[in-house]
C-alpha positions in Angstrom: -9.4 23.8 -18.3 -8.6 24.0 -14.7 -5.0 24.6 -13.8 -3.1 22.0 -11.9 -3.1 21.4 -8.1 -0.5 23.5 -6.2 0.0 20.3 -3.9 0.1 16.9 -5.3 -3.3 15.2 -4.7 -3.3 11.4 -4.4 -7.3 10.8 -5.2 -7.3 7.3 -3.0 -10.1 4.6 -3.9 -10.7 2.8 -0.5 -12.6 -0.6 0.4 -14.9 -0.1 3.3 -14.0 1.2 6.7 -11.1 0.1 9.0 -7.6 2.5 8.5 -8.9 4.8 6.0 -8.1 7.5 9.2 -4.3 6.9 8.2 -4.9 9.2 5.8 -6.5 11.8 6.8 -3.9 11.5 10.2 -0.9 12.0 8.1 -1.9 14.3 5.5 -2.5 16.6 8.8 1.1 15.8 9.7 2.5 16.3 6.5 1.2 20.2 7.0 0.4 21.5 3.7 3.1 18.7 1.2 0.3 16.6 0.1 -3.8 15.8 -0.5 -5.2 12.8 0.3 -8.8 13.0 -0.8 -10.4 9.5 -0.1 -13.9 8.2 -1.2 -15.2 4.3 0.6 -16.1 2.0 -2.2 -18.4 0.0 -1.6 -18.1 -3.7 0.2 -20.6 -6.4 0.1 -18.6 -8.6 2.5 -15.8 -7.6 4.8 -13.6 -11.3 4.1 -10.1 -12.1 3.4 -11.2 -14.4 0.4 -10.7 -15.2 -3.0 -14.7 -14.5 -4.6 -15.3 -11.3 -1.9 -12.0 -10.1 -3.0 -12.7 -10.2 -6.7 -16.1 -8.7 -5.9 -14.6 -6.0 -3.8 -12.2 -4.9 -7.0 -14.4 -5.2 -9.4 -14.8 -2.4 -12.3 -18.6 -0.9 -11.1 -17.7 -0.4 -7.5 -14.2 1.3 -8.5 -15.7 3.5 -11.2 -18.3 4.4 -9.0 -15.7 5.9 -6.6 -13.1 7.2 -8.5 -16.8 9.1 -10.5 -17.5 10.5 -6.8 -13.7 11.5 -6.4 -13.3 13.1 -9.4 -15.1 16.8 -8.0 -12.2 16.7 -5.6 -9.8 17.5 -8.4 -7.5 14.3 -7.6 -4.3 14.5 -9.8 -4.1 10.9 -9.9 -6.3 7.7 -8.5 -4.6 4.9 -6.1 -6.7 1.7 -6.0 -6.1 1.6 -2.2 -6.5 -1.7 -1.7 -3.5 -4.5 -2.1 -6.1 -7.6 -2.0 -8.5 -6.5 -4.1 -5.8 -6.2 -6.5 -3.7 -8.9 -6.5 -6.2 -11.6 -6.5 -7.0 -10.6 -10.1 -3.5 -11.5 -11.1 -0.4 -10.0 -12.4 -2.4 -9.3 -15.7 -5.7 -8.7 -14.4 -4.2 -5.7 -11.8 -3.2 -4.1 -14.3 -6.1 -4.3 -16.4 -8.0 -3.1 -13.2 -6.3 0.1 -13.1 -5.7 0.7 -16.9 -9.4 0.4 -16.6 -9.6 3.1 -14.1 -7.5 5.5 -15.9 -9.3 5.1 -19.2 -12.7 5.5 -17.7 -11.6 9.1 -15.4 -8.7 10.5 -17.9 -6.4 10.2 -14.7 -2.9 8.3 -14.3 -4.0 5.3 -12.0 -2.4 2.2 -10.3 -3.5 0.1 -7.1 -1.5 -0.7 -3.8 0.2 -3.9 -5.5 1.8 -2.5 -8.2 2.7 -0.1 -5.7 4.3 -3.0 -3.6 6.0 -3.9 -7.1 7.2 -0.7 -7.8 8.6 0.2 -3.9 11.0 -2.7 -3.7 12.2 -2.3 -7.4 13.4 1.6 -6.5 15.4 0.2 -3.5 16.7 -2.8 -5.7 14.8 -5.3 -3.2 14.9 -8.6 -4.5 14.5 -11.0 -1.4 11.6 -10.2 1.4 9.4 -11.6 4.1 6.2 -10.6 4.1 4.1 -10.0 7.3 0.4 -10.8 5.9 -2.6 -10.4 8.3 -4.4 -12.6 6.0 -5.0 -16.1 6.1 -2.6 -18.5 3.8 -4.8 -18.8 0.6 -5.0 -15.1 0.0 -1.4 -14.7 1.1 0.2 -16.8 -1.2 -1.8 -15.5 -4.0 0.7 -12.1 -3.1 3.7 -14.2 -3.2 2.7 -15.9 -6.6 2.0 -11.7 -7.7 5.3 -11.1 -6.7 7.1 -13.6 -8.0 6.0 -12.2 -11.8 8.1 -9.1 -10.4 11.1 -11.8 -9.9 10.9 -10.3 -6.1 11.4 -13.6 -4.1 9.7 -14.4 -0.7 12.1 -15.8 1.6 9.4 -16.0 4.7 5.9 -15.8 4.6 3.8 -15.1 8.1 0.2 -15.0 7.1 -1.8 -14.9 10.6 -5.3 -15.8 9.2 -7.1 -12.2 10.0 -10.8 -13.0 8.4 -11.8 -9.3 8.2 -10.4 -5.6 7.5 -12.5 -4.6 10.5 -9.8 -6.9 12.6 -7.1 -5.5 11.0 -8.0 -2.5 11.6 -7.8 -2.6 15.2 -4.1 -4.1 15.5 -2.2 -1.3 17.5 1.4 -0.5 17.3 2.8 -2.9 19.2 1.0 -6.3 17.7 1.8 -4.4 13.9 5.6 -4.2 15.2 5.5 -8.0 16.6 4.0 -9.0 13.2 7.0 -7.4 11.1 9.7 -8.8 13.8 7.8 -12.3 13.6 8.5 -12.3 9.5 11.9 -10.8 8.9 14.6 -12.6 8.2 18.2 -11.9 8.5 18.8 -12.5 4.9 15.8 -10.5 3.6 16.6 -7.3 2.4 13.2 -5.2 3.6 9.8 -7.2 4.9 6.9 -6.3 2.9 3.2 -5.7 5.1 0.5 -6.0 2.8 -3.2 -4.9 3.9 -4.2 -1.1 3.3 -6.8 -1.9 6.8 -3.5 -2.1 8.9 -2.5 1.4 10.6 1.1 1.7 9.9 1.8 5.8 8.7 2.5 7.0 12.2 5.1 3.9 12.9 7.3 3.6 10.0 10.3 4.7 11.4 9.6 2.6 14.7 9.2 -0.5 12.4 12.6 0.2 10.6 14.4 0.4 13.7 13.3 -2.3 15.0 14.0 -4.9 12.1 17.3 -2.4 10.9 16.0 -2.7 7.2 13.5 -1.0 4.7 9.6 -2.0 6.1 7.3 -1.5 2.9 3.8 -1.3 4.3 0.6 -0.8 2.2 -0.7 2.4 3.5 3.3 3.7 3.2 3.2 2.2 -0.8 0.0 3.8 -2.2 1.2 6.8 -1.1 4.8 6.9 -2.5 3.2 4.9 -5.7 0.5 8.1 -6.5 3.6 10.7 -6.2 5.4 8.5 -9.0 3.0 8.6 -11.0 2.8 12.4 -10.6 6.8 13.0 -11.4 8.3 9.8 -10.8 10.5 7.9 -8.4 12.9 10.9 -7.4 9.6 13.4 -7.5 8.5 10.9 -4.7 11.0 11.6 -2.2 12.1 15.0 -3.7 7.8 16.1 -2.1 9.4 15.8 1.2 7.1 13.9 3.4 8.1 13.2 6.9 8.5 9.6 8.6 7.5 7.3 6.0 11.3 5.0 6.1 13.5 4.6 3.3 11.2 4.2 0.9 10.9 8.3 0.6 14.5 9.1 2.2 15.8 9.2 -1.4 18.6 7.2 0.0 18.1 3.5 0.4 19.9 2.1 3.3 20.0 -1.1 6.0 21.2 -0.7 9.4 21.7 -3.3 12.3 18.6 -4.2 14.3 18.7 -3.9 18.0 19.2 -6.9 19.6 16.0 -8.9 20.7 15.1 -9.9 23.8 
């Protein structure tokens, strides 16, 4: 039997091409805390919609890619991929990853239970959510967080047809698309998509909205550390720049007047 990783490795399942170099970017900035070993499952069509979704999550092409992970010694397996998880449903997500673990012997869960499990560690009941996809698909994430009893007070869906496009937003359109959803009475906005960059800009996002900013790439992250030890395990790793999530301290400042 092989003894345990010295550094928590997050074995990551991810859809295709578009910001899988998130990643790889801040496990170099992280110098040494973490491993982020990532394998592309396969994609038959690059679409924000219900019947490529399902076929993007379904159970060959995640197998398949957690089989190819495995050699990489992952300590756990993150479904990176929020869409291709919750369009199966609040029971079908976690039949997806229950799935998963069974078939590799490996904890696993997927970016939307991540989502679940973020807000309910910083008691977040009310959010907006900043979706790059268009309406159908982005209300199928309200409806999966409604079974969480997290309510949506604002949802911004801007209709992004492909993770390709996503992909390409750059800091300043992803930090007009969180200030576009939030509300004053939400208590964190919520930015769904695992093909939207966001690992390098957490703390900018926070500042400028003055509350928690949950983002996808941010979630499956946190989410493979809890399964590895936990919520306090999370933030105890010490990972630089990722927002309140991994301060260990939820908090909610003022946010800077907009002009």
């Amino acid at each position: 039997m092989s003894a345990p990783n010295p550094t928590p490795t997050v074995g990551l399942l991810y859809p295709g091409f578009s910001a899988e170099d998130d990643f790889a970017a801040y496990e170099r900035r992280a110098a040494g805390r973490i491993r982020l070993p990532l394998v592309h499952t396969t994609v038959q069509v690059d679409a924000h919609a219900v019947g490529p979704l399902l076929d993007l999550g379904a159970d060959d092409r995640l197998t398949e890619g957690a089989l190819e992970l495995l050699p990489r010694q992952p300590d756990c397996l993150l479904w990176a991929c929020t869409s291709g998880s919750f369009v199966f449903g609040w029971e079908g997500a976690h039949q997806q990853v229950t799935r998963l673990s069974n078939r590799t012997g490996l904890p696993a869960s997927s970016t939307s239970l991540a989502f679940v499990h973020a807000a309910q560690h910083l008691g977040v009941g009310s959010v907006a959510v900043a979706a790059s996809y268009p309406a159908e698909v982005a209300e199928l994430f309200v409806a999966f967080l409604a079974r969480a009893e997290i309510t949506v007070l604002e949802l911004s869906s801007h209709g992004i047809f492909t993770a390709a496009e996503v992909g390409r937003l750059d800091r300043d359109k992803v930090t007009d698309l969180v200030c576009a959803a939030d509300r004053p009475d939400a208590d964190a906005v919520l930015v769904p998509d695992t093909a939207l960059h966001s690992l390098a800009w957490l703390d900018d996002l926070e500042s400028a909205v003055g509350k928690p900013v949950l983002t996808a790439n941010q979630v499956t992250i946190w989410e493979g550390l809890r399964l590895l030890g936990g919520a306090e395990h999370a933030s105890a790793v010490g990972l630089p720049g990722l927002g309140t999530l991994f301060s260990g301290h939820p908090r909610r400042t003022s946010a800077p007047e907009r002009r």
